[in-house]
PQR file with spaces between the fields and no chain letter, atoms N, CA, C, O and H, PARSE charges and radii, in Angstrom:
ATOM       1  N    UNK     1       7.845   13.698    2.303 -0.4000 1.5000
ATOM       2  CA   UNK     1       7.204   12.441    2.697 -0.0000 2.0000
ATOM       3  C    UNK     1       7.156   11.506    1.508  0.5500 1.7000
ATOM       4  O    UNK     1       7.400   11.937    0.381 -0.5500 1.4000
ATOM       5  N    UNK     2       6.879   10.364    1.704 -0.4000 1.5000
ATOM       6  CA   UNK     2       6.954    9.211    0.849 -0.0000 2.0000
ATOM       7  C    UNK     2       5.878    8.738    0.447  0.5500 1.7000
ATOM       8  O    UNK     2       4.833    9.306    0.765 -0.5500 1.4000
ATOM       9  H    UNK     2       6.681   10.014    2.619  0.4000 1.0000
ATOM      10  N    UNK     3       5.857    7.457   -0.438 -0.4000 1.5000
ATOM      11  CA   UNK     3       4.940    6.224   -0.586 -0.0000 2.0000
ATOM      12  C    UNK     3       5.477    5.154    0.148  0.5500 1.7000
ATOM      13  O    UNK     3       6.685    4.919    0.162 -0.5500 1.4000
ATOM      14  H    UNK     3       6.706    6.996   -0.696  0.4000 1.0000
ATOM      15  N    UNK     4       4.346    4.257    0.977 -0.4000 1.5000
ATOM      16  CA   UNK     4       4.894    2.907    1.501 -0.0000 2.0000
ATOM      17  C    UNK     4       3.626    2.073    0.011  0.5500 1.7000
ATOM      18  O    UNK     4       2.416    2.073   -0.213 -0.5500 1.4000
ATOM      19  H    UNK     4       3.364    4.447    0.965  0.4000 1.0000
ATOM      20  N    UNK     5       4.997    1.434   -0.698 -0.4000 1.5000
ATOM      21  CA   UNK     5       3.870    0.672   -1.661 -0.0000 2.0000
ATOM      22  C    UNK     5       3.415   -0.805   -1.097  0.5500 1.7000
ATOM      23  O    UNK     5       4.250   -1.305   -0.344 -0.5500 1.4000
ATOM      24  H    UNK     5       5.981    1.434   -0.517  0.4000 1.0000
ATOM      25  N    UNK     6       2.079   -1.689   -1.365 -0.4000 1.5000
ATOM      26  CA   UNK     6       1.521   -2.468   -0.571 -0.0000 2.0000
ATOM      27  C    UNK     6       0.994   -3.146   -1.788  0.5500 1.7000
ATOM      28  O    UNK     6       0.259   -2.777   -2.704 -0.5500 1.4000
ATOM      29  H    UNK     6       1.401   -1.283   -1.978  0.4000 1.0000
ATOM      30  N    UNK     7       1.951   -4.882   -1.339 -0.4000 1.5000
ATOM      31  CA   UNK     7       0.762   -5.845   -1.785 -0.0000 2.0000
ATOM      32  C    UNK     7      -0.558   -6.517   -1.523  0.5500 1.7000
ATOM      33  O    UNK     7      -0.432   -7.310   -0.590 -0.5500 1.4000
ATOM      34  H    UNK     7       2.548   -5.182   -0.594  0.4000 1.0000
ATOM      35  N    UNK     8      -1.303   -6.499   -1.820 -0.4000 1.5000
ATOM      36  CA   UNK     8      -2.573   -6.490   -1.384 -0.0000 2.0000
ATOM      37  C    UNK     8      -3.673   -7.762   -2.135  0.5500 1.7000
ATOM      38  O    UNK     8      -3.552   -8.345   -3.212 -0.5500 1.4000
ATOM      39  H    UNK     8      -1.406   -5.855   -2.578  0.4000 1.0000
ATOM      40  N    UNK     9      -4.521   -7.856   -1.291 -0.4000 1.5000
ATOM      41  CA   UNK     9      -5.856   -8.693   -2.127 -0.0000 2.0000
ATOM      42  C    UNK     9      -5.936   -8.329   -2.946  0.5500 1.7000
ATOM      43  O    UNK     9      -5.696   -9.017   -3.938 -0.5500 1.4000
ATOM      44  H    UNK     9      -4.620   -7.382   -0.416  0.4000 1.0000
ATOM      45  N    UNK    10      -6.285   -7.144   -3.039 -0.4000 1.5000
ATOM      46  CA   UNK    10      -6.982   -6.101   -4.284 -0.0000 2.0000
ATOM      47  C    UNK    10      -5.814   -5.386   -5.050  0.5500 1.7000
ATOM      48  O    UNK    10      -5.947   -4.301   -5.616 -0.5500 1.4000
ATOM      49  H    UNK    10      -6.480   -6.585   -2.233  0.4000 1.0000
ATOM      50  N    UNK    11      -4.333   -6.318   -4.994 -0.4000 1.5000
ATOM      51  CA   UNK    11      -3.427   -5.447   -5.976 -0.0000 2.0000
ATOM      52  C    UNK    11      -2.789   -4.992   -4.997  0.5500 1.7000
ATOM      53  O    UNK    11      -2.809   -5.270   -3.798 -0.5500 1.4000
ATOM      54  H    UNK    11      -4.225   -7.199   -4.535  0.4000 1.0000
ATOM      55  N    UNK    12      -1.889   -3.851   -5.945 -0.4000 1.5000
ATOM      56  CA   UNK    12      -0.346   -3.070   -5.389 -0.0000 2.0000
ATOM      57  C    UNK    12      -1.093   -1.996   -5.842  0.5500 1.7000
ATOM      58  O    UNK    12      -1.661   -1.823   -6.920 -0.5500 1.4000
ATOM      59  H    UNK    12      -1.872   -3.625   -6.919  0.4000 1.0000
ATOM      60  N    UNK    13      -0.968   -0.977   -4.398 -0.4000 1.5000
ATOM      61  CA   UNK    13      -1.324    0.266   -3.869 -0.0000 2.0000
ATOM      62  C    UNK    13      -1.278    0.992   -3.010  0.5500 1.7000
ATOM      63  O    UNK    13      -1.889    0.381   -2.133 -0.5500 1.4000
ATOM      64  H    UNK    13      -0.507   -1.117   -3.522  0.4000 1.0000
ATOM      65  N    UNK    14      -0.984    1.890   -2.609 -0.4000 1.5000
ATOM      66  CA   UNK    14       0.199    3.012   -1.808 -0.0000 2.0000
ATOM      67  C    UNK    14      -0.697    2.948   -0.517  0.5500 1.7000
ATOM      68  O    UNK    14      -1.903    2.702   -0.505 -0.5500 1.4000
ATOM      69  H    UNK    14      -0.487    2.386   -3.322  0.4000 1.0000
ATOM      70  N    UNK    15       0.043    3.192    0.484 -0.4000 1.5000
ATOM      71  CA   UNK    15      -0.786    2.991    1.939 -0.0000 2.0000
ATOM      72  C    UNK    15      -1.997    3.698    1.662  0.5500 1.7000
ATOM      73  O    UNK    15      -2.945    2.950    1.900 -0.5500 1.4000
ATOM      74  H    UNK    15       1.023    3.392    0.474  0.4000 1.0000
ATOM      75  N    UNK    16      -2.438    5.028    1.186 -0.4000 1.5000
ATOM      76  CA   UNK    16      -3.500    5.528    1.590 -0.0000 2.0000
ATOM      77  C    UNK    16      -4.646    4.931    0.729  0.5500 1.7000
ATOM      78  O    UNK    16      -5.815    5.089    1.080 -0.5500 1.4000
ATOM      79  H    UNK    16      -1.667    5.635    0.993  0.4000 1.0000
ATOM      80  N    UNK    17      -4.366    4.348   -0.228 -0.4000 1.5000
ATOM      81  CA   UNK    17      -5.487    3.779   -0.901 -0.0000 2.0000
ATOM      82  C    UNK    17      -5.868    2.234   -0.195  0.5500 1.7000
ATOM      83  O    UNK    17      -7.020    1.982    0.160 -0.5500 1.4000
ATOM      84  H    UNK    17      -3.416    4.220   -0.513  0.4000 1.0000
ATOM      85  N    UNK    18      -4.771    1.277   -0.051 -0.4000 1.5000
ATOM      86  CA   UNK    18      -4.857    0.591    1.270 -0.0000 2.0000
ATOM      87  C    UNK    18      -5.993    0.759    2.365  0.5500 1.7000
ATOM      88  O    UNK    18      -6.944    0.058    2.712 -0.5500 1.4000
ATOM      89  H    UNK    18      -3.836    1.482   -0.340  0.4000 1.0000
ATOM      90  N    UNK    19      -5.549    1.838    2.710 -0.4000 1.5000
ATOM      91  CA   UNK    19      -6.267    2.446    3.785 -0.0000 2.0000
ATOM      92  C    UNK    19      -7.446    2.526    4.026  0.5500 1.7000
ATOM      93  O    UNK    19      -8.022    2.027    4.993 -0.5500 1.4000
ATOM      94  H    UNK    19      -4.777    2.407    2.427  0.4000 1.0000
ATOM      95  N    UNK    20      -8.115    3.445    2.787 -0.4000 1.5000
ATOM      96  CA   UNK    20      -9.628    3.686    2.576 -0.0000 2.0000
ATOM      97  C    UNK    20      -9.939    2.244    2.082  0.5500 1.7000
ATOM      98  O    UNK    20     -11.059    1.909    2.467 -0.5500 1.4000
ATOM      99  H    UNK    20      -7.648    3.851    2.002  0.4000 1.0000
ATOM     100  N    UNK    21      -9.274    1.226    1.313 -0.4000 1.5000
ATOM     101  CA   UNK    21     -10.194   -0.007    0.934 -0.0000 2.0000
ATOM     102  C    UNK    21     -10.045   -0.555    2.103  0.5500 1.7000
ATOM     103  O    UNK    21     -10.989   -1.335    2.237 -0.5500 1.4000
ATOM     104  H    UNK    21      -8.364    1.498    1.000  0.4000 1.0000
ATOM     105  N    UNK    22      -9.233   -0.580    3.223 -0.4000 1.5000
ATOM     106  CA   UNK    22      -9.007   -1.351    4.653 -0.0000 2.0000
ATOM     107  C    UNK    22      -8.806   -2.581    4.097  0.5500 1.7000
ATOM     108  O    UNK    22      -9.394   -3.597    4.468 -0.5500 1.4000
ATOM     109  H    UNK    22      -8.466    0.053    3.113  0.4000 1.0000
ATOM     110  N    UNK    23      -7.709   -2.513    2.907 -0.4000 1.5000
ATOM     111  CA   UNK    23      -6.993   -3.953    2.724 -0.0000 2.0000
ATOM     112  C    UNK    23      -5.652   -4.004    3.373  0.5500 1.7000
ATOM     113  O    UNK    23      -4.969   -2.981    3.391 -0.5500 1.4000
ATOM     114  H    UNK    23      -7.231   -1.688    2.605  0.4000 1.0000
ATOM     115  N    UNK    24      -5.170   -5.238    3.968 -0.4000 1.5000
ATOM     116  CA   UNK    24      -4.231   -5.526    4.532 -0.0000 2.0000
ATOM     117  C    UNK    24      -2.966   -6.138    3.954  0.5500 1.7000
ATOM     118  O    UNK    24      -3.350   -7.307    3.909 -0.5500 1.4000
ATOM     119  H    UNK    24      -5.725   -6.070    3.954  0.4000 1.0000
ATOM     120  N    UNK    25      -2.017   -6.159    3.592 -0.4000 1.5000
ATOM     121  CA   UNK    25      -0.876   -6.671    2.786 -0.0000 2.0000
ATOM     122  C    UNK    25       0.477   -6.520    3.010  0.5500 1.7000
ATOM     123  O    UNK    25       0.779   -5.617    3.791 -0.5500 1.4000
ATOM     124  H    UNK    25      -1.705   -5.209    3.628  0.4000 1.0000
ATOM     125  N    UNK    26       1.359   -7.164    2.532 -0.4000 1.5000
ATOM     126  CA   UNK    26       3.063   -6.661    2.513 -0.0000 2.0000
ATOM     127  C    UNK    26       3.250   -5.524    1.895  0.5500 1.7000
ATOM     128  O    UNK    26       2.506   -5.020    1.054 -0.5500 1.4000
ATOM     129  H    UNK    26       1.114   -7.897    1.898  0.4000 1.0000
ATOM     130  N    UNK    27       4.656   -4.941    2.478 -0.4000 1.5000
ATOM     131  CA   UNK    27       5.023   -3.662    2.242 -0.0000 2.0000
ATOM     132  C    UNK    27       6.332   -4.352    0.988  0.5500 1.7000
ATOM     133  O    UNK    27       7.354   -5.028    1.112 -0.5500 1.4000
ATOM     134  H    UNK    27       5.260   -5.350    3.161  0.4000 1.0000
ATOM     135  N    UNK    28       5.677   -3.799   -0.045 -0.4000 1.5000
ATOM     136  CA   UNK    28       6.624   -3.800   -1.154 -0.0000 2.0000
ATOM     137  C    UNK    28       7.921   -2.984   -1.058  0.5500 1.7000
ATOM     138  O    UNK    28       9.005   -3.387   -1.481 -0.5500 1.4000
ATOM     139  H    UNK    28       4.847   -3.250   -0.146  0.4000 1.0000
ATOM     140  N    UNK    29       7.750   -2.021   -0.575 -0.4000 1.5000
ATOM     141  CA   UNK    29       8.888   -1.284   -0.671 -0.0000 2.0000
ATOM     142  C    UNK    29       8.039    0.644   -0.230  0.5500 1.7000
ATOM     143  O    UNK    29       6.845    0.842   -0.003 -0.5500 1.4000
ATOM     144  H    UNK    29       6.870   -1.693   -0.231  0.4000 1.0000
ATOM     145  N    UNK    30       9.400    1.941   -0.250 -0.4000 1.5000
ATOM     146  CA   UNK    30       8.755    2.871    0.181 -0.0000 2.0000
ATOM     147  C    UNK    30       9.960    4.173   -0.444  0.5500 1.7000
ATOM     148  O    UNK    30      11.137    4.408   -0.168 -0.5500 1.4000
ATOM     149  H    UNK    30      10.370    1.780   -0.434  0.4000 1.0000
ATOM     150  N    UNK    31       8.912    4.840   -1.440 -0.4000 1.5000
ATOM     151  CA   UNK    31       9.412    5.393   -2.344 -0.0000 2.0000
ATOM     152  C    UNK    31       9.234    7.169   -2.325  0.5500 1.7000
ATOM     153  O    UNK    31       8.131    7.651   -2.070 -0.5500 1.4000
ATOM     154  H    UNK    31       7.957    4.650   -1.664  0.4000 1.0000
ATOM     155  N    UNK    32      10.408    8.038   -2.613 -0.4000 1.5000
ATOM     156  CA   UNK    32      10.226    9.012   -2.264 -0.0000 2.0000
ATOM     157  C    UNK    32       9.787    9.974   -3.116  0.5500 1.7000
ATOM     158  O    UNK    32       9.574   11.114   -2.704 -0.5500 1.4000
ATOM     159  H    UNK    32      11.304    7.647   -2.820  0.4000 1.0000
């Protein structure tokens, strides 16, 4: 399984951290 990395309000950070802050953003890219 991978990383989907995410630009965000709060910065660039991998979906699951995303997740728990429930910030919303572009998908930078998705790294294995």
């Amino acid at each position: 399984f991978g990383y989907i990395v995410l630009t965000t309000s709060a910065g660039i950070m991998d979906h699951e951290e995303a997740r728990r802050k429930n910030a919303g953003g572009k998908v930078l890219g998705f790294f294995y």
